[in-house]
C-alpha distance (Angstrom), angle and dihedral (degrees) to the residues before:
residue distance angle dihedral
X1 . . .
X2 4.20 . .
X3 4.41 84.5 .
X4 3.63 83.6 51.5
X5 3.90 99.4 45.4
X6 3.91 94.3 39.7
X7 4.24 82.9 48.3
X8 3.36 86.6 55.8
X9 3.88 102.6 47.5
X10 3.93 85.1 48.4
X11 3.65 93.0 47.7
X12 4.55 87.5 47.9
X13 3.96 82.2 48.4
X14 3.62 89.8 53.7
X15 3.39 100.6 47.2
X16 4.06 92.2 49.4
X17 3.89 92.5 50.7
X18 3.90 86.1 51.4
X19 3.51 88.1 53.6
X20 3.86 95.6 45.5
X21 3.63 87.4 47.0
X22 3.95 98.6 50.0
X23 3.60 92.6 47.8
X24 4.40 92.9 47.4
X25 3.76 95.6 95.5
X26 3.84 85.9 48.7
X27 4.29 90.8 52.7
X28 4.10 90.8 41.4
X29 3.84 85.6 58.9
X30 3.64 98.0 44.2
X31 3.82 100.1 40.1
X32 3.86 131.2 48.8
X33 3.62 123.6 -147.5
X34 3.52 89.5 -112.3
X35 3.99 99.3 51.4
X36 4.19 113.7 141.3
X37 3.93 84.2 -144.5
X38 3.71 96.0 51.0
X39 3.47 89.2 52.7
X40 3.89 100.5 47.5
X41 3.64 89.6 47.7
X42 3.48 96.4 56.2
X43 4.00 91.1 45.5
X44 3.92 86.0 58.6
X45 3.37 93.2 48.3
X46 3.92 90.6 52.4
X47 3.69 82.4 51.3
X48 3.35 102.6 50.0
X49 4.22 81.9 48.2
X50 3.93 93.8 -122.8
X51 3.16 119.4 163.2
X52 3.67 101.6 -138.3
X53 4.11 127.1 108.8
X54 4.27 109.2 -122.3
X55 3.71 78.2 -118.2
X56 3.49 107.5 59.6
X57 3.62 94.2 31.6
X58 4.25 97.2 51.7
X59 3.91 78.5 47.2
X60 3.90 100.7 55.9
X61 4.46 90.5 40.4
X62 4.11 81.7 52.4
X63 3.57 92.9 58.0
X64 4.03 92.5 38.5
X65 3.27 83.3 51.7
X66 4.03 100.9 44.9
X67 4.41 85.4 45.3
X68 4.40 88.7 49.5
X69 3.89 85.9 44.2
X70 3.90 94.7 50.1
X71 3.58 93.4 41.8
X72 4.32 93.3 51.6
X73 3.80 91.8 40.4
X74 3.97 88.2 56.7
X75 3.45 84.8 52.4
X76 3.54 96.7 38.6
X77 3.92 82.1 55.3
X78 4.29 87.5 52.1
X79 3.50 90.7 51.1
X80 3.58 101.7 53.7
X81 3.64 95.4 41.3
X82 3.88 83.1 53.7
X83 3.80 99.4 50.0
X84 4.26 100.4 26.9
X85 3.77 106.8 22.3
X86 4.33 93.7 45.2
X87 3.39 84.5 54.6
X88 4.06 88.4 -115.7
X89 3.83 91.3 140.3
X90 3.96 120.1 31.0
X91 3.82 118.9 -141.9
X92 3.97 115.2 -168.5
X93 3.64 95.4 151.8
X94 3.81 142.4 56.5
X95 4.08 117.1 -123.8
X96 4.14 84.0 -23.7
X97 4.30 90.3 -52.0
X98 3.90 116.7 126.3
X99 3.44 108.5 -142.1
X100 3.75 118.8 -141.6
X101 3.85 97.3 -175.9
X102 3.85 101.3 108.7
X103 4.12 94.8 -149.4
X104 3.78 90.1 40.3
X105 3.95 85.3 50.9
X106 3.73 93.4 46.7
X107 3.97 93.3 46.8
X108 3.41 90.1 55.6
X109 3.75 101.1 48.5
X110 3.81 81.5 57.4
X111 3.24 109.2 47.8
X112 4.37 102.8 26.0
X113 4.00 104.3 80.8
X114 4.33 79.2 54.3
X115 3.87 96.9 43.7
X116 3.83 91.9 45.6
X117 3.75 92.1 47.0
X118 3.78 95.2 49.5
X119 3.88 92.5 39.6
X120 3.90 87.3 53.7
X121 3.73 91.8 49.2
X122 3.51 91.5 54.1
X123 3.87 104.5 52.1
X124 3.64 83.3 52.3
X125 3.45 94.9 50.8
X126 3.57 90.0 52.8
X127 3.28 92.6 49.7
X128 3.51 97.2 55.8
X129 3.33 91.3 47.1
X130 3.82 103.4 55.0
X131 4.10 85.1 45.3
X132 4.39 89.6 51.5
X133 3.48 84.8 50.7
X134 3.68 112.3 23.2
X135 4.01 87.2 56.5
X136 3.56 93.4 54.9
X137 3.43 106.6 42.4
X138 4.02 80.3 51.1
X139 3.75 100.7 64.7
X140 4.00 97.0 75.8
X141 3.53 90.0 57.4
X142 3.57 97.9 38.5
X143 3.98 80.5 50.5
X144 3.87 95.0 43.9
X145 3.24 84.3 46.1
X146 3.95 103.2 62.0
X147 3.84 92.7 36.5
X148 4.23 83.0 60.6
X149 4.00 89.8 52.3
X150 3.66 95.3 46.3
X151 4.28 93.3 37.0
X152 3.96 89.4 51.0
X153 3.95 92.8 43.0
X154 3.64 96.3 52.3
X155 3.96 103.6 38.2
X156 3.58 91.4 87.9
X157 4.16 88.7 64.6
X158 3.72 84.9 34.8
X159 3.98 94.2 59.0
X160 3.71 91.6 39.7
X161 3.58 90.7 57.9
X162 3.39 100.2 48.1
X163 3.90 92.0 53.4
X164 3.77 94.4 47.9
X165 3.89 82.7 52.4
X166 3.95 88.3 46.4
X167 3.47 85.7 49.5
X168 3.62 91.8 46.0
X169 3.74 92.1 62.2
X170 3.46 112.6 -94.3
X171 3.65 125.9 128.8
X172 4.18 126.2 -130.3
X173 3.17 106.2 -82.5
X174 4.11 91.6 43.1
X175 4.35 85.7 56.2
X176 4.20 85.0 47.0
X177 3.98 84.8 54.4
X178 3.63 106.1 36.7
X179 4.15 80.0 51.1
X180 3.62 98.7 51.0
X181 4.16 90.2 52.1
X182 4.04 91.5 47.5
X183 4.04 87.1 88.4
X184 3.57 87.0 126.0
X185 4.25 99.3 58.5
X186 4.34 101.5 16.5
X187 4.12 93.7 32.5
X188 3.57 105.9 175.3
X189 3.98 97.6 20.9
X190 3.60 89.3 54.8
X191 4.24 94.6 51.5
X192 3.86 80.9 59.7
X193 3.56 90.9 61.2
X194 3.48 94.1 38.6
X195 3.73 92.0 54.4
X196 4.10 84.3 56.7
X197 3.54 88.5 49.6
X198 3.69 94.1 42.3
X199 3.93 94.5 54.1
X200 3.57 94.5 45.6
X201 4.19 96.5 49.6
X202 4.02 94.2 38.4
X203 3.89 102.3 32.5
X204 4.03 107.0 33.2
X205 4.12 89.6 -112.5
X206 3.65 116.8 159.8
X207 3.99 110.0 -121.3
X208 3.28 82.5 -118.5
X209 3.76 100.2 57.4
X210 3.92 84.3 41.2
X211 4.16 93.6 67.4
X212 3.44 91.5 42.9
X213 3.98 91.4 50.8
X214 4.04 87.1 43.6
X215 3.80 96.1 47.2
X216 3.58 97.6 54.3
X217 4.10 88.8 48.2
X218 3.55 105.8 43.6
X219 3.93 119.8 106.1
X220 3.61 87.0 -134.6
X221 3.91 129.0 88.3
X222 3.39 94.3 -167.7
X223 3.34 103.6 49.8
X224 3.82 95.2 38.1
X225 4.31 83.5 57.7
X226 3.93 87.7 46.0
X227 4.32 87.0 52.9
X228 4.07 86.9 45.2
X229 3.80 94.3 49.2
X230 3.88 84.9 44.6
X231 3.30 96.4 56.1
X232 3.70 102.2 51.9
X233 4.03 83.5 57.2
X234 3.40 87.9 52.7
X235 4.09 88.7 49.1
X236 3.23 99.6 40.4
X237 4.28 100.6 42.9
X238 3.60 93.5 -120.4
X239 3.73 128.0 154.9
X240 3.71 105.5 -76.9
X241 4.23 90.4 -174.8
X242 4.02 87.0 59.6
X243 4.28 92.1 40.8
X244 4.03 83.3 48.6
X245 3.80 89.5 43.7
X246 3.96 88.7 57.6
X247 3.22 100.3 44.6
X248 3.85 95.4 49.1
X249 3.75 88.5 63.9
X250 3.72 101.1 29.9
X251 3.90 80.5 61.4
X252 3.62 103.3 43.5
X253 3.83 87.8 51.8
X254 3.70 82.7 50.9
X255 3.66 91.8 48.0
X256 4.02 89.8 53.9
X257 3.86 88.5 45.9
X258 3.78 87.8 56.1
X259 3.49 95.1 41.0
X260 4.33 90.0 55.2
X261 3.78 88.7 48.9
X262 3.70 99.6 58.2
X263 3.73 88.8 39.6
X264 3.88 83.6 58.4
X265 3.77 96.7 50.1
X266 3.78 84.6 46.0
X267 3.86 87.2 56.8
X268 3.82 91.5 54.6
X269 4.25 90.8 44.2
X270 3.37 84.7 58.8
X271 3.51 99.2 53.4
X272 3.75 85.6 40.5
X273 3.69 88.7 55.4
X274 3.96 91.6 56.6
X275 3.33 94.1 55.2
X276 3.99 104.1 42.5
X277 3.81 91.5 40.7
X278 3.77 86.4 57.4
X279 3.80 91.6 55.7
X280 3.95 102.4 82.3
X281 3.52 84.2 45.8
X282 3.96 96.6 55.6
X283 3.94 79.5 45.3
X284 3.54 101.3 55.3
X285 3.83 89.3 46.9
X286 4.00 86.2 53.9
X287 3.23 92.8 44.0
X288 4.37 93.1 48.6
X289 3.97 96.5 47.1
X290 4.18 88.3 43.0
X291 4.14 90.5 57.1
X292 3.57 90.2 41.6
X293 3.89 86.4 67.6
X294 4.02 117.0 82.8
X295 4.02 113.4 -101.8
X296 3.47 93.7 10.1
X297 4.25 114.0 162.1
X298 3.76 85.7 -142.3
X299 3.84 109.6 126.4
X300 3.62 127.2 -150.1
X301 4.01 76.6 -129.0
X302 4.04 94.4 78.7
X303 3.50 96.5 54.8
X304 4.10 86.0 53.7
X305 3.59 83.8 50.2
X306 3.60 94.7 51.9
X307 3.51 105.2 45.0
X308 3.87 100.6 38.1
X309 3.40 98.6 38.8
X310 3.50 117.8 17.6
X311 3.69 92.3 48.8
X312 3.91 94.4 55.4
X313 3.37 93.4 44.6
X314 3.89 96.8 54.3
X315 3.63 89.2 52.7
X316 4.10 103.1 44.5
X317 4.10 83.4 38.6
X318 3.96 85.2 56.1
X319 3.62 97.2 40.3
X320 4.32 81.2 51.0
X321 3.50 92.1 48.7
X322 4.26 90.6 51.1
X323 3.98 93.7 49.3
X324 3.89 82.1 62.1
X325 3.90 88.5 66.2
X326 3.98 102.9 13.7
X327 3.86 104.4 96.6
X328 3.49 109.1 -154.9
X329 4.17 121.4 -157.1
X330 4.22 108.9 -84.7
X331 3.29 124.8 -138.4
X332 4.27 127.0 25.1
X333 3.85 97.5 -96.9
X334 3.85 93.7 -115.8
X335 3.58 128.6 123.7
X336 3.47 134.0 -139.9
X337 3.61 109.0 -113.6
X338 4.41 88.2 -148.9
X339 3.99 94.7 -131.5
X340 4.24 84.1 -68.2
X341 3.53 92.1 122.3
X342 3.92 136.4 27.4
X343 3.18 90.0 -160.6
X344 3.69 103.3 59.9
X345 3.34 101.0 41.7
X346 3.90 88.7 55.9
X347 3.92 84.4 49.0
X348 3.59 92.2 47.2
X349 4.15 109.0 103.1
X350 3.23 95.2 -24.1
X351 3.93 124.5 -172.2
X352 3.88 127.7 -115.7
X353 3.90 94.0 -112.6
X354 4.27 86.4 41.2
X355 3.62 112.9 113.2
X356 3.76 97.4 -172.2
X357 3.92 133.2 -134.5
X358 4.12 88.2 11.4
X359 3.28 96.3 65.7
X360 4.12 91.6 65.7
X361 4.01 82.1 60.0
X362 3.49 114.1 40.0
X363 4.52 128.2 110.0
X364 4.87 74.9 27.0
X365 3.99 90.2 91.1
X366 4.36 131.9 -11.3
X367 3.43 87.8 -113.6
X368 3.78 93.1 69.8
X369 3.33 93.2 48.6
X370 4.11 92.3 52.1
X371 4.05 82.6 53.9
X372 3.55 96.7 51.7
X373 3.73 87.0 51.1
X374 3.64 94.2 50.8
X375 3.69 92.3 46.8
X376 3.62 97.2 52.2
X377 4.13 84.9 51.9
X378 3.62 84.8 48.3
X379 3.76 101.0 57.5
X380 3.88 90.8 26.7
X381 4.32 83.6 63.9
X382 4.21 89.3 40.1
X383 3.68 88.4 54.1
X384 4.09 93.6 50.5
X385 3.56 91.9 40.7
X386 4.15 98.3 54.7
X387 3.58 95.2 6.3
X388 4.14 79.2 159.2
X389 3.71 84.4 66.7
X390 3.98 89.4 56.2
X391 3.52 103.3 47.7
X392 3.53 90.2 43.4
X393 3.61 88.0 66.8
X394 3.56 93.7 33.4
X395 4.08 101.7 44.7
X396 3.85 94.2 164.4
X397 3.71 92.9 57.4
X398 3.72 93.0 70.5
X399 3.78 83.5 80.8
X400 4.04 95.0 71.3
X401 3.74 88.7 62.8
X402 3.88 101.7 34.9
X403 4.00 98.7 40.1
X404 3.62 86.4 61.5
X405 3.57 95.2 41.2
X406 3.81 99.4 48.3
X407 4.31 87.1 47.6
X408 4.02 92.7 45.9
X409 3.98 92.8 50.4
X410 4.24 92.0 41.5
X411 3.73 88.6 49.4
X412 3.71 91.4 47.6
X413 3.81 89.0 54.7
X414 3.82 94.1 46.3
X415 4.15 81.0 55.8
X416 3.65 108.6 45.5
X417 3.86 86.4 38.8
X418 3.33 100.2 -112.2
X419 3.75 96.8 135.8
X420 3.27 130.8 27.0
X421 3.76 129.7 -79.8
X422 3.60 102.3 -167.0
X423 3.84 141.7 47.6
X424 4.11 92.7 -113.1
X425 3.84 82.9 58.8
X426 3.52 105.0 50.7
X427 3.66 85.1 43.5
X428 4.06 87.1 56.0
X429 3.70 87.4 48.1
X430 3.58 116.9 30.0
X431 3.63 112.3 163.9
X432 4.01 96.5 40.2
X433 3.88 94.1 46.2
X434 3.82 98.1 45.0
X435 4.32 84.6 49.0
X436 3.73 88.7 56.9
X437 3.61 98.1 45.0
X438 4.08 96.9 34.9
X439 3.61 121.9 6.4
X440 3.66 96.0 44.7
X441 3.85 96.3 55.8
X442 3.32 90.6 41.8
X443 3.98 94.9 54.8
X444 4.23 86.7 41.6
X445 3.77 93.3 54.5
X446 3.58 110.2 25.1
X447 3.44 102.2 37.7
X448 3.99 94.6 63.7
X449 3.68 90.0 48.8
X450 3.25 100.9 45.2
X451 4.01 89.7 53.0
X452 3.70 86.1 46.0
X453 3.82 99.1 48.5
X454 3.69 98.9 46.5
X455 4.06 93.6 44.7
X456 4.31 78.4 50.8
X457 3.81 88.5 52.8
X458 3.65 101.2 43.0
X459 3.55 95.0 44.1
X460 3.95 96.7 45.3
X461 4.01 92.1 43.9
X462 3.75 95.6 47.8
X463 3.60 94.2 83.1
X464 3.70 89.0 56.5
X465 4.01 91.2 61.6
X466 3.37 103.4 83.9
X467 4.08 94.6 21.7
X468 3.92 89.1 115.6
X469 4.10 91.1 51.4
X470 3.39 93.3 51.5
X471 3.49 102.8 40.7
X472 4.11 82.4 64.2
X473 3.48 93.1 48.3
X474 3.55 98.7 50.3
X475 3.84 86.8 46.0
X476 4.12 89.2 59.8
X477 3.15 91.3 46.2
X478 3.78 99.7 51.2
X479 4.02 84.3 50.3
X480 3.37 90.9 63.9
X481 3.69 90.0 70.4
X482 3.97 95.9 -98.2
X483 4.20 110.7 131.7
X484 3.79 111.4 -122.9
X485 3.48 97.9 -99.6
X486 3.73 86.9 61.9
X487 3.34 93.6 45.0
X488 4.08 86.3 59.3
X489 3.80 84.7 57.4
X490 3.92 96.7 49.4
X491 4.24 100.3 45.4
X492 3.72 85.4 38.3
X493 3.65 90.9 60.5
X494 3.88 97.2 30.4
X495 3.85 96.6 51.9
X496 3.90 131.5 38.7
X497 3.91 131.6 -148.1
X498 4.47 133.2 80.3
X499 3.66 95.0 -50.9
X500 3.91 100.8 43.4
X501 3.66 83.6 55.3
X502 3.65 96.7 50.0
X503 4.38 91.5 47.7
X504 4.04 81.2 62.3
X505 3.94 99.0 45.9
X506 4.26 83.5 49.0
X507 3.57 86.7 52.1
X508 3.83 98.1 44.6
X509 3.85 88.8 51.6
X510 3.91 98.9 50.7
X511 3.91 86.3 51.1
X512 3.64 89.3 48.7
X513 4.29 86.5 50.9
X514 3.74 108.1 -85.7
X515 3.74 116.7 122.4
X516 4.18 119.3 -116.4
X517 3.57 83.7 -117.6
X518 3.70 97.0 57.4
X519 3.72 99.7 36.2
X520 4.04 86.4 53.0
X521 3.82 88.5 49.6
X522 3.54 88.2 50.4
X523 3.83 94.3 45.7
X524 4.01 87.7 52.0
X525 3.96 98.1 47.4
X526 3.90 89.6 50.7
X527 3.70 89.3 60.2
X528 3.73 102.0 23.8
X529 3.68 105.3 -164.5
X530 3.38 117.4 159.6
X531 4.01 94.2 -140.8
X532 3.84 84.2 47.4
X533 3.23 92.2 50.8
X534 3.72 99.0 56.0
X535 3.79 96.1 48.4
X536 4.08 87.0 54.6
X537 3.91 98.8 45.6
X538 4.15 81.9 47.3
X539 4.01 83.4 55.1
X540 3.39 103.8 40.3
X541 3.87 93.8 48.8
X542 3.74 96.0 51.3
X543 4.04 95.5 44.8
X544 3.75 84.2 55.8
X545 4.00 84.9 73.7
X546 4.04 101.0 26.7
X547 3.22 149.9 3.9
X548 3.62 98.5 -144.5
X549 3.67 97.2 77.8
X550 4.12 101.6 148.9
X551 3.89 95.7 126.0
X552 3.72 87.0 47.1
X553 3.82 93.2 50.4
X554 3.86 87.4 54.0
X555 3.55 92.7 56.1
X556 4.14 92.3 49.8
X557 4.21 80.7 41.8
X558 4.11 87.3 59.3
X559 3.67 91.7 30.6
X560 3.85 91.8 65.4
X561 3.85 95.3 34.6
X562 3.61 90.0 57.5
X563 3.95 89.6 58.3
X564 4.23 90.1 42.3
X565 3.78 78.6 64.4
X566 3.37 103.9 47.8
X567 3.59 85.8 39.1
X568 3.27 91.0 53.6
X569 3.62 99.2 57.8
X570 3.37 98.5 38.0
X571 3.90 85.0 59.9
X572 4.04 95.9 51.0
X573 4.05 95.1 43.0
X574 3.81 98.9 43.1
X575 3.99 85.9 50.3
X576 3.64 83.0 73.0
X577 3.11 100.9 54.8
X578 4.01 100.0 50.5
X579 3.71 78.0 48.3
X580 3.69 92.0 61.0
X581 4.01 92.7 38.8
X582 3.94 83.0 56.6
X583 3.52 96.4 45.3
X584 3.69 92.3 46.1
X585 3.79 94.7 52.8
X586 4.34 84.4 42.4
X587 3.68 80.3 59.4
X588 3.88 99.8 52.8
X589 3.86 94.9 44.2
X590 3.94 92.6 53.2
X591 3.70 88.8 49.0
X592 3.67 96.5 48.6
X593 3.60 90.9 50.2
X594 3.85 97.8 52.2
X595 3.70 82.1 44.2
X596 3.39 88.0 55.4
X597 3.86 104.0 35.3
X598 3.55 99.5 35.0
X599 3.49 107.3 34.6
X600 3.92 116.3 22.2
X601 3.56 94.4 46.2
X602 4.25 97.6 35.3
X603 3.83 85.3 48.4
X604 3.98 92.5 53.5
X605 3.51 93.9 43.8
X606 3.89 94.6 56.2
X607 3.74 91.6 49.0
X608 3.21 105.7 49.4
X609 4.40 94.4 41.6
X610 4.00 77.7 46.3
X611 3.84 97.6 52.4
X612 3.84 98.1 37.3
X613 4.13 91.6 51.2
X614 3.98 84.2 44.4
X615 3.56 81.6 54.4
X616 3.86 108.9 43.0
X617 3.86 92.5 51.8
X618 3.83 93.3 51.7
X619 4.42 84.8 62.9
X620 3.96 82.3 -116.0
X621 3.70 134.3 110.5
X622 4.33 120.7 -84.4
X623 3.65 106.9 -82.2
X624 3.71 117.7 -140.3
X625 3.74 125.7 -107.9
X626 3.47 128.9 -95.8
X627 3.36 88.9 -142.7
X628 3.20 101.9 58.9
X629 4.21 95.5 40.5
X630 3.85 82.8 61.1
X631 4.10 107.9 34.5
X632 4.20 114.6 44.5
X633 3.63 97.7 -149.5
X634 3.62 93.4 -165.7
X635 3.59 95.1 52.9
X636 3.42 97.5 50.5
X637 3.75 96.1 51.6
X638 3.40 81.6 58.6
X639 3.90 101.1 55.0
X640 3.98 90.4 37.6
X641 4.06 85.2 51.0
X642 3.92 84.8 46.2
X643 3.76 99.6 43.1
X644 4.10 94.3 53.1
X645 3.65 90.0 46.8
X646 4.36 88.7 55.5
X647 4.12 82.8 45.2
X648 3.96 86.8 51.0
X649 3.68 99.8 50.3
X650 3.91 87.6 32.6
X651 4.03 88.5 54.6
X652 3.49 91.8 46.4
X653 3.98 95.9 54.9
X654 3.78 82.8 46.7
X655 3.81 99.7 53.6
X656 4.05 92.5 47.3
X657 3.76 87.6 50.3
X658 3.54 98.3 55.6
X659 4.04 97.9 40.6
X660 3.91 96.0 47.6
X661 3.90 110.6 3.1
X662 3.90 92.3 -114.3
X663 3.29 131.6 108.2
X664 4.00 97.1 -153.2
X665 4.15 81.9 65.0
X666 3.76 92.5 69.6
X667 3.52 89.3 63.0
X668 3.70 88.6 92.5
X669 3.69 93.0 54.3
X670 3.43 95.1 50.2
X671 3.22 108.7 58.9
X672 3.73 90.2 50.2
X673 3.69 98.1 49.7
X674 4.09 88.4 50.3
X675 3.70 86.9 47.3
X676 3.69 90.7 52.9
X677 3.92 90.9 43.2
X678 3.94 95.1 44.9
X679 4.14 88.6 50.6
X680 3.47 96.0 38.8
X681 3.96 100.5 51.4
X682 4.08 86.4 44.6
X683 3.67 92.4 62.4
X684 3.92 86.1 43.4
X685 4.01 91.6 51.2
């Protein structure tokens, strides 16, 4: 199966450098040597690190985009044949002018089903092709782009660690390779480094030459003036502990700076938010008062349009438009356990159906395979017994047992007829058929994972609550002459809480035979916080050359205070916001209601008393109300009832997105915006 799949790659490779090579001629023609945009494309593509020459890779996106243009001007050619030459859409004029001119007329009766056809085929075709190509020659920068964003969000870390190491003891070109292996906690800062490690090992570069080289290609300004500013240290023999120094807090006041601007644009998203969100709802109040007049074009259709699409889209286009400023936390928060330990690295991310360390043994002797038997028993009977425990660790897989369970009970109400099967019925019965169909599969499966994911967040990010404390203490103590891994046993003992108790279980395992490296690694990867796991790869690298480490310590100390801050803030301003996201929705569901309540309902009941008194004192029968032959009351209840309950689980999403960058954290909120929608509407019905 690998032969095949690695055939297969070759054979895709192929078939793109025959492409790229077919369609040369075509880019020598339309590009000079000299061309601005040949050049910035191929610096993106250095700084996305692709492999590909400008060249070859201009040549294949021609000839993607020549195939994509063929293919839309055929159908280009298909569509106007459909809508001129079937006679689907009538043309007498030209651009909206009669023409009076009789062999002007005639000429264009000839020759205008042809012309339109051709003309349609070839905005298509250009179409197609500025998407073939457009789309490829986007990807380096899109690439370059993200590398930039996560580079310039983890240099602060980056710079910190490379003082503590400096700090530590070892000398430049040490902190350049101790960078370039930290893949695992600085990811795309540390493939910078390694590419300055890589040209100097594999290409007989000076280090020197190497940061030069990297500063000019990386996608980061920041970083590329952190490598120049290096490298006149390194020039000039100056103190590269004081540069480092510098830099460490020149870039965590950057960091904070950063962090104060995004909270800003956050401020004005969520004022943004108040006002878009509101829009549907000014529409569907339009959109009401315009049917309730007599021969009004107004279609029932718009208000379908505006509640189950306009709504959703306002709130996924908003949640879009966040992402662009939200930073999220890079990397995984596991580290690489650097082949020290078998049994870490078969620990390390391991799968559901993954039974560890056996699985490196099995089909060698039978009595591997009777342990991998027992084992999967074993953790089989651990799950059953504390299956709590499991899905705790394992939120998402809630949804294999609720998913079912939410469809079997729905379809067993759609059988026995306890909810309605048809849109007349749920009209009938608003509130009971839109809990069977939404709010009860939305308690069943989100409910369980939201418990589940919180109690996996709380309990993972405890540790990290009183990581800056005990950072300090353990750097006292290690200043009093104690080696680290006494200075595990003393805080441990001295101080209470997650991480105390995790400093004693390291220091039971490396008296039971496990290294301090390994039990730390192990610590991190059982938490696997990225912020965690930067602190203990800082640690564990700087042991490696002493155990007097105080100075160090202190820098890990700052390190993490530094984030409590921004944490901090981040925490206090973005608590507006979700406030004003609640608020906002608050808003809509009290305006609905009186809409509903005060208006719909009041408005009905005046026409038709008005129409059937009109009608009793004329000796005839009660005529009906206009009112009610244009506006379906009962049918709009139902779309306003549906369109806060989209705006509840749409706010919700919203509100966990801007506190904590993660979807899965709005859970929470919407469950208790539903709640308050589903109780609120049924005292309103």
């Amino acid at each position: 199966m690998s032969l095949q799949r690695g055939a297969d790659v070759d054979g895709q490779f192929g078939e793109s450098d025959a492409l790229g090579d077919a369609f040369y001629p075509l880019y020598a023609r339309l590009f000079s040597g000299d061309s601005q945009f040949v050049a910035d494309v191929e610096t993106k593509l250095a700084q996305a690190r692709m492999t590909d020459t400008v060249e070859m890779y201009l040549s294949r996106a021609l000839g993607i985009g020549f195939i994509s243009g063929v293919v839309l001007w055929i159908l280009g050619l298909l569509i106007g044949w459909a809508l001129f030459g079937t006679g689907l859409i009538e043309v007498e004029t030209i651009l909206g002018v009669p023409m009076s001119n009789e062999t002007l007329l005639e000429l264009w009766g000839t020759l205008r089903i042809p012309t339109l056809i051709v003309v349609c085929g070839i905005v298509f075709g250009t179409i197609g092709f500025a998407l073939g190509f457009g789309s490829l020659v986007a990807v380096p920068y899109s690439r370059a782009s993200a590398r930039k964003r996560e580079i310039n969000m983890l240099l602060t870390d980056s710079v910190s660690f490379m003082y503590a190491l400096s700090v530590g003891g070892l000398n430049q070109l040490e902190i350049l390779q101790a960078m370039a292996e930290a893949d695992d906690t600085y990811g795309e800062v540390s493939k910078e480094f390694q590419s300055i490690v890589n040209e100097t090992e594999y290409f007989d570069t000076d280090y020197r030459t190497a940061i030069r080289n990297q500063a000019i290609e990386t996608p980061s300004d920041e970083l590329s003036q952190f490598l120049t500013d290096m490298l006149s240290i390194v020039n000039s023999g100056g103190d590269m502990e004081s540069f480092l120094q510098d830099k460490k807090e020149k870039h965590m006041r950057t960091a904070k700076q950063q962090q104060e601007l995004t909270l800003e644009t956050l401020e004005l998203f969520g004022e943004m938010y108040m006002t878009l969100s509101l829009f549907p709802l000014l529409l569907i109040i339009i959109l009401v008062i315009m049917q309730m007049i007599p021969d009004s074009d107004v279609s029932s259709s718009m208000l379908f349009i505006a509640v189950y699409a306009l709504i959703p889209l306002t709130g996924i286009g908003f949640i879009v438009l966040v992402s662009t400023v939200k930073h999220d936390e890079v990397g995984d928060g596991y580290l690489d356990a650097d082949g020290t330990h078998d049994r870490l690295e078969a620990t390390h991310d391991r799968g559901l159906l993954d039974l560890g360390l056996v699985e490196q043994f099995t089909g060698e002797h039978s009595v591997f395979d009777r342990i991998k038997n027992r084992e999967g028993t074993h953790e089989t009977m651990e799950v059953l017994q504390r299956p709590h425990h499991f899905f705790r660790e394992q939120p998402l897989y809630t949804l294999a047992l609720t998913v079912p369970a939410a469809l079997v009970v729905t379809a067993t109400a759609m059988v026995s007829g306890s909810a309605p099967t048809s849109w007349d019925g749920l009209v009938d019965n608003p509130v009971w058929g839109t809990f069977i169909y939404v709010y009860l599969p939305v308690y069943m499966t989100l409910v369980p994972l939201a418990v589940f994911y919180e109690w996996n967040v709380r309990s993972r990010h405890a540790v990290v609550g009183t990581l800056s404390e005990d950072l300090r203490k353990l750097s006292s103590a290690n200043d009093t002459g104690l080696t680290l891994l006494e200075s595990l046993k003393a805080v441990s003992d001295t101080t209470t809480g997650k991480l105390a108790n995790e400093f004693e279980q390291m220091h039971t395992k490396v008296n039971y035979g496990m290294s301090l490296k390994e039990a730390m690694i192990e610590f991190n990867n059982s938490y696997h916080i990225p912020r965690l796991a930067r602190t203990v790869k800082l640690i564990a690298k700087a042991q490696e050359a002493s155990n007097q480490i105080s100075d160090v310590l202190r820098t890990a100390a700052r390190a993490s205070e530094n984030h409590d801050d921004i944490e901090r803030d981040r925490k206090s301003r973005t608590r507006m916001q979700v406030v004003i996201i609640i608020m906002t929705f608050m808003t809509m569901l009290a305006v609905i209601a009186i809409l509903q309540t005060q208006f719909l309902e009041t408005m009905s009941g005046l026409e038709v008393e008005g129409d059937a008194d009109a009608g009793q004192a004329a000796g005839g029968p009660a005529g009906d109300a206009d009112f009610s032959e244009n506006v379906d009351v009962p049918q709009m209840s139902l779309l306003f009832f549906h369109a806060v309950t989209m705006h509840a689980i749409l706010s919700g999403f919203i509100s966990g997105y801007m506190r904590d960058a993660n979807l899965m954290s709005g859970l929470k909120y919407v469950i208790v915006l539903s709640s308050i929608a589903l109780v609120s509407w049924s005292l309103v019905a």
